[in-house]
Backbone bond lengths (Angstrom), bond angles and torsions (degrees), N, CA, C in turn:
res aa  C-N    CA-C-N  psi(-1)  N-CA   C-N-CA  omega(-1)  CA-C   N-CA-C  phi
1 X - - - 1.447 - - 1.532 108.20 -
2 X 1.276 106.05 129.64 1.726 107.47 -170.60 1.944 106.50 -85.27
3 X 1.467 113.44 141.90 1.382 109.11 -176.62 1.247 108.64 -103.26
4 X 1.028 107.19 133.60 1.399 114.38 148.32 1.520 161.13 -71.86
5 X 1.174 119.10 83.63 1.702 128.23 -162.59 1.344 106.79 -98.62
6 X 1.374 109.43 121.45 1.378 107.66 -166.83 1.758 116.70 -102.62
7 X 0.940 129.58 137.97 1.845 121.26 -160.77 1.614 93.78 -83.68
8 X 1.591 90.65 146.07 1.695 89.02 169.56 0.996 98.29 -90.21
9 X 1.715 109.20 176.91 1.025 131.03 -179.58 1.810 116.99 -31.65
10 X 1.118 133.97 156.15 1.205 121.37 -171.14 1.507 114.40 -174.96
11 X 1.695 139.13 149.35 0.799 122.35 176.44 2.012 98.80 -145.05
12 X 1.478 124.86 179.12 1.375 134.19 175.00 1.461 103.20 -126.53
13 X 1.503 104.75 129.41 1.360 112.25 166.04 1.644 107.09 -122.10
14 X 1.139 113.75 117.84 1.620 124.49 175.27 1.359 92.49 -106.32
15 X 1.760 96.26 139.28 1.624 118.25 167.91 1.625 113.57 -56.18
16 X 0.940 154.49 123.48 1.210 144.83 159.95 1.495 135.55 -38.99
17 X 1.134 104.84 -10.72 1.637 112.99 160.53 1.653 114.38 -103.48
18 X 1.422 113.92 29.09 1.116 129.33 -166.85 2.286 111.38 -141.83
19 X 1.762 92.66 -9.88 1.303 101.00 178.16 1.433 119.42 -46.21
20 X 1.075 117.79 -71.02 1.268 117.75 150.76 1.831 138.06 -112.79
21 X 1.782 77.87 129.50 1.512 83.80 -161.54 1.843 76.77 -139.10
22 X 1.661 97.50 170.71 1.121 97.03 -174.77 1.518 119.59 -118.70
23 X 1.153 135.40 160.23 1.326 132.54 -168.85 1.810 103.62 -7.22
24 X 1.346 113.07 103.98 2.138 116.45 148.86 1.356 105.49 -151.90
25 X 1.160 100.37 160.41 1.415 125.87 155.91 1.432 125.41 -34.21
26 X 1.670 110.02 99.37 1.620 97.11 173.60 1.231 131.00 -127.35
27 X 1.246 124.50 150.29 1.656 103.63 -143.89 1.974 100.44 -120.06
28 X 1.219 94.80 121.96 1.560 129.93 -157.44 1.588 102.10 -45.20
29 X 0.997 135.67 135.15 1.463 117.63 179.28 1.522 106.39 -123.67
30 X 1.251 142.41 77.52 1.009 131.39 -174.66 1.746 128.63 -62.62
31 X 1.468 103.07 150.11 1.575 93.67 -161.79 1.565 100.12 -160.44
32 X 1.059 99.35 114.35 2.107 108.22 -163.89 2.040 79.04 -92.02
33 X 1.183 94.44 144.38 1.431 116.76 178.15 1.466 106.31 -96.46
34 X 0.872 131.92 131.22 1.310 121.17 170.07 1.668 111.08 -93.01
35 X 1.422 126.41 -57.02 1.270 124.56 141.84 0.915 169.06 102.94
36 X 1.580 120.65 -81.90 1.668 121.23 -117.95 1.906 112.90 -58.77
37 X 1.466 116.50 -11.66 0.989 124.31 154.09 1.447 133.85 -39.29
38 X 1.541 89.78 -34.03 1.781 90.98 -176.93 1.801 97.13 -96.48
39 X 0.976 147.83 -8.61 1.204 137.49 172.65 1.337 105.52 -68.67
40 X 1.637 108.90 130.54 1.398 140.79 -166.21 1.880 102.02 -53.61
41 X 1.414 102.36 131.85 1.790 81.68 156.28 1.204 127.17 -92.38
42 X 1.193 110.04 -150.09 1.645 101.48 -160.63 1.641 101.60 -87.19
43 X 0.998 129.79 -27.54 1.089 144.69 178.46 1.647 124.96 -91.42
44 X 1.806 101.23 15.68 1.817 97.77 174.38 1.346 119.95 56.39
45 X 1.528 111.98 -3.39 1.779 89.49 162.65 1.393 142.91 -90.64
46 X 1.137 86.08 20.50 1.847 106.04 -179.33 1.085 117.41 162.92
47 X 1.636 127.06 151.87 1.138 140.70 -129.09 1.354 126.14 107.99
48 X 1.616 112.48 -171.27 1.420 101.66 162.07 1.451 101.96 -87.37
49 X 1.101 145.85 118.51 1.626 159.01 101.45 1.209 142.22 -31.40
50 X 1.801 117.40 -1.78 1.049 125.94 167.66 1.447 118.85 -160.53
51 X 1.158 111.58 -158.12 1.778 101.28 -163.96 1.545 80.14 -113.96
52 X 0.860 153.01 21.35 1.616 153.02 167.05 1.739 96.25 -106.90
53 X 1.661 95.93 -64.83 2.153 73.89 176.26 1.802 113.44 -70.56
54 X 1.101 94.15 4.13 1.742 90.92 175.16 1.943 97.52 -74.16
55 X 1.279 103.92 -69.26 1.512 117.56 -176.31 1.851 102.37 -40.29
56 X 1.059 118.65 -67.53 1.190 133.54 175.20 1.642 102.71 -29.76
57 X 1.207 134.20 -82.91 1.112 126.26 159.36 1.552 141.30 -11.16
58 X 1.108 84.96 -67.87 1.879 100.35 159.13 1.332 107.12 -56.94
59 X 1.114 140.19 -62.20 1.507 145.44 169.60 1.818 103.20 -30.25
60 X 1.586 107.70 -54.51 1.429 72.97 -176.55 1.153 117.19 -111.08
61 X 1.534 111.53 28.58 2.014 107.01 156.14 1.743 97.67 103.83
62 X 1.823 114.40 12.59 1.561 111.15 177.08 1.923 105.62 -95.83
63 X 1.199 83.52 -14.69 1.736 87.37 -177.87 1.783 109.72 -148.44
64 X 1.728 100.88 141.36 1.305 112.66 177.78 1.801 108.67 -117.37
65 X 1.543 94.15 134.82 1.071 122.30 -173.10 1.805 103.16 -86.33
66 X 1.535 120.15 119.50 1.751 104.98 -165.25 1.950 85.67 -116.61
67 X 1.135 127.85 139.29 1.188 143.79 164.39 1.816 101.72 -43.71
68 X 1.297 110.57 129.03 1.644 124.20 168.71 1.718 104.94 -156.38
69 X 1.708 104.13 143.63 1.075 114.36 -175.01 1.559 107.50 -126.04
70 X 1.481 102.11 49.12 1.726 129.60 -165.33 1.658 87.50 -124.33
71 X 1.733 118.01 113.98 1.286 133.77 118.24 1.194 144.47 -79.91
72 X 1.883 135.35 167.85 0.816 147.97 -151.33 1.323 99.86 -135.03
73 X 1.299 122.18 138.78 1.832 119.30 167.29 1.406 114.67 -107.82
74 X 1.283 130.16 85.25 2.091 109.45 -163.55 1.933 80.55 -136.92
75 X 1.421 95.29 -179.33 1.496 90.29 170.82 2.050 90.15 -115.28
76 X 1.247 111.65 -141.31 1.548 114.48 -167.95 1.341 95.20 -154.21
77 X 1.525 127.40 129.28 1.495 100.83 166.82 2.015 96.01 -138.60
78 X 1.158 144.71 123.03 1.554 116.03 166.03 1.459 109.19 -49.56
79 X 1.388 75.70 153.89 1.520 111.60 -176.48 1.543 115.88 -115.24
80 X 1.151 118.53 130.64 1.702 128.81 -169.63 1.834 109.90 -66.30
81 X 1.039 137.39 91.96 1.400 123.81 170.25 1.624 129.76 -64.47
């Protein structure tokens, strides 16, 4: 019987000199928001949006960064909206 584990809520922030890149190894950074202000809207105009307002966050005590030694293999490419 197959189980079911369902993902929480969740989002990806790629560096922008990293948009497109092609198939590597990327290494997962997990980071509980404390928040809900800083979660991105749907439309990228605010939130955290990058791995600098990610850091930034953590800096001032709205989000914790937890140690993982879990990568990802995908490449990155933008996408046209």
């Amino acid at each position: 019987m197959p189980i079911f584990v369902p993902t929480p809520n969740h989002d990806h922030v790629v560096d922008n000199s990293r948009v497109n890149t092609t198939p590597i190894w990327w290494e997962v950074r997990p980071v509980l928001i404390m928040d809900q202000s800083d979660w991105p809207a749907a439309d990228g105009s605010s939130g955290i949006t990058s791995s600098k307002a990610m850091d930034d966050a953590e800096a001032a005590g709205r989000a914790i960064e937890v140690g993982s030694n879990f990568f990802l293999f995908f490449s990155s490419h933008m996408a046209a909206h």
